[in-house]
C-alpha positions, 0 to 999 in steps of 0.5 A: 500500500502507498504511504501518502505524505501527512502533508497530502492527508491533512489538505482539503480538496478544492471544494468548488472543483469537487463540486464541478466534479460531481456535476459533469459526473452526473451531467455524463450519466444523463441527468440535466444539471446546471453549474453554478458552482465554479468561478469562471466567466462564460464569455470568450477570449476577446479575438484580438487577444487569440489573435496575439497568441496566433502570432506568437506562433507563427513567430516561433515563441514556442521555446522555454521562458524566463522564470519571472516572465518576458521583459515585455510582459512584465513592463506591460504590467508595470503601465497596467498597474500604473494606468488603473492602480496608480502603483509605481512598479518595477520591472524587477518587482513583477513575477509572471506566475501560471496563474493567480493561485501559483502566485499566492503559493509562491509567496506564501512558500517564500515567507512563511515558516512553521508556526507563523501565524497568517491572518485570512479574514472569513469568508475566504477563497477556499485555497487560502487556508489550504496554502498556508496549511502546506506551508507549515503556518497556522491560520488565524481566522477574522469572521465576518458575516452578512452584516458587514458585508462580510467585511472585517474592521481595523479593530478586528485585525488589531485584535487578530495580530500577535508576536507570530503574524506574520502574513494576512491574505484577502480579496477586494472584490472578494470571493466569495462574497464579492464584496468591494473595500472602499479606500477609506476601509482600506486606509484603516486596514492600512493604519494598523498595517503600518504598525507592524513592520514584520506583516506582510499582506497579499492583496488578491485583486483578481475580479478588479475589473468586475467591479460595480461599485465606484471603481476599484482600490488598491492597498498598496496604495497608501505609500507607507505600507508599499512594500508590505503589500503584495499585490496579486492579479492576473488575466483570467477573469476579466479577460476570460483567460481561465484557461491560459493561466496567467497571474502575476505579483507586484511586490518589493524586490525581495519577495520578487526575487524570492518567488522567482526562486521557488518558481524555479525550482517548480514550474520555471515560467509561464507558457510562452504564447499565453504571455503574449497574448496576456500583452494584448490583454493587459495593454488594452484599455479596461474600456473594453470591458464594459459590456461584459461588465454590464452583463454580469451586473445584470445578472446579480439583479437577476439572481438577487431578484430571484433570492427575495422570492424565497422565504428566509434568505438573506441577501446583500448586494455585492459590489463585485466579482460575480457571485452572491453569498446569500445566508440559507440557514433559515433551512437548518432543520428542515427536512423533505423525504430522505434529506435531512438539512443540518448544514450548508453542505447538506443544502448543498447536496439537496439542491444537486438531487432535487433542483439538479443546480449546482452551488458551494458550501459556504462552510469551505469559504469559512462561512457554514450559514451560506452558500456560494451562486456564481452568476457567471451563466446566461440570464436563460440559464440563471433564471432556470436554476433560480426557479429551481432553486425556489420549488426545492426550497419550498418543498422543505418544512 
């Protein structure tokens, strides 16, 4: 029999993409079910951005990379971080990475040790814990709920850090909640940041773009803490690139260099024609965006609009990203037939058999009162899982 390492035993498999399993597993077997369960755009690659990726080919840029990315991608992201974040970042503070998720890995890897304690307000993108937990580090939970918009306060973060934090990792706009920090949540966040020297924050800012708010703020804003923060972002959401992997760091030099180190040793660097087609991407003006940006805002009305209808949820508005994280636990309890509802997970398992719609526990997220609905679906699709969604629902008592 195959010993498998404690490290494998004591890491959770990626809840969204167990999800996504089950559904295609029963989508093969026949039955008609609909995924709102993973956090991937249904729109496609814009063509100008193929096209660069064409080019690349039939100009050879087929061969091995630099670790850290090409010098012409990374210095589109210095102007990219520059034109919509207002950073100033150097060439030689970038690592192009496969992915946002390797990018959060690598520095996660790069700084923490045994014992530091990291800093994850909740509800979290349900990688962040399990990347600490390889690491060796102990993961320190801030909660927040629907009240606050799942947001958590200055004061709640001072009260989380001792003579062991070391790290905090969190997400505007957020998964799961897709709720936005304003620049003066954020410049209280940044007071008690720049207290502490030792801390070193990763600022996931992937769903920037689908933002609905009044626009998008970056905590490495604040001069101060500059670098303390390591800002992370990458293509695949807003340029619908899920599949070319692509994320990236703007970091101090250090971290930088650290993370090339450890990326060498594992993936070296980034496919070579998804880094130029990302150069299109990234060198295009976020106006481009609007129409998609527009659709998904849409759809939450659609979605949040559907969510009233049903007794005993609660609901926010989230100012991003493209998911609602609505409160069920109004239905712990309840029962119909064989399913017997006690947790986020059990209402999970019950909609995938009785409405044949896929969602995610909020209990992966850090949050088991809730569930996540991605939005990330045509209006058709989302007003059919909606509906089915309230008629299994009702049949609960």
């Amino acid at each position: 029999m195959i010993k498998l390492s404690q490290r494998l035993l004591t890491m959770e498999e990626s809840a969204t993409l167990a999800m996504s399993r089950k559904s295609r597993e029963l989508k093969a077997a026949g039955k008609d079910i609909i995924s709102l369960s993973l956090g991937e755009p249904d729109f496609h690659t814009p063509q100008f951005i193929k096209d660069a990726a064409i080019e690349a080919m039939n100009n050879n840029f087929t061969t091995y990379t630099p670790v850290p990315g090409y010098d012409d991608l990374r210095e589109a992201i210095v102007h990219k971080f520059k034109r919509d974040n207002g950073l100033n970042y150097t060439k030689d503070q970038i690592v192009v990475s496969t992915g946002a998720k390797q990018s959060i890995a690598n520095v996660v890897l790069s700084l923490i040790d045994q014992g530091d304690e990291v800093i994850i307000p909740a509800p979290y993108w349900v990688s962040y814990l399990e990347i600490v937990k390889l690491s060796e580090g102990t993961p320190v939970i801030i909660h927040a709920d629907i009240s606050t918009d799942f947001k958590i306060t200055a004061e709640q973060l001072e009260n989380a850090i001792t003579d062991k934090t070391r790290m905090m990792i969190f997400s505007t706009p957020c998964n799961p909640t897709g709720s936005v920090y304003s620049k003066d949540e954020l410049r209280a966040l940044a007071d008690v940041i720049h207290k502490h020297k030792n801390l070193v924050v990763i600022s996931d800012e992937i769903y920037e773009h689908i933002n609905f708010a009044v626009g998008h703020e970056s905590l490495a804003q604040f001069p101060e803490i500059f670098d303390q923060v390591v800002t992370i972002n990458g293509v695949s959401k807003a340029w619908a690139m899920t599949g070319w992997r692509l994320g990236y760091i703007g970091a101090c030099k250090e971290i930088a260099d650290a993370c090339t180190k450890i990326q060498g040793q594992f993936t070296s660097g980034t496919s070579s024609i998804t880094q130029k087609a990302s150069i299109a991407a990234l060198k295009a003006e976020p106006e481009v965006l609007k129409e998609m940006i527009a659709a998904f805002k849409g759809r939450r009305e659609l979605v949040l609009n559907a969510l009233k209808k049903i007794p005993g949820v609660k609901i926010n508005v989230p100012d991003g990203a493209f998911y609602v994280f609505p409160d069920i636990s109004y239905y712990f309890g309840k029962k119909y037939a064989d399913f017997h509802i006690k947790s986020a997970e059990d209402l999970c398992m019950f909609l995938l058999s009785e409405a044949m719609v896929a969602v995610v526990t909020g209990e992966a997220f850090g949050d088991p009162n809730c569930i996540r609905i991605s939005y990330a679906a045509s209006n058709e699709i989302l007003e059919t899982a909606m509906e089915r969604i309230r008629l299994a629902l009702d049949k609960l008592q």
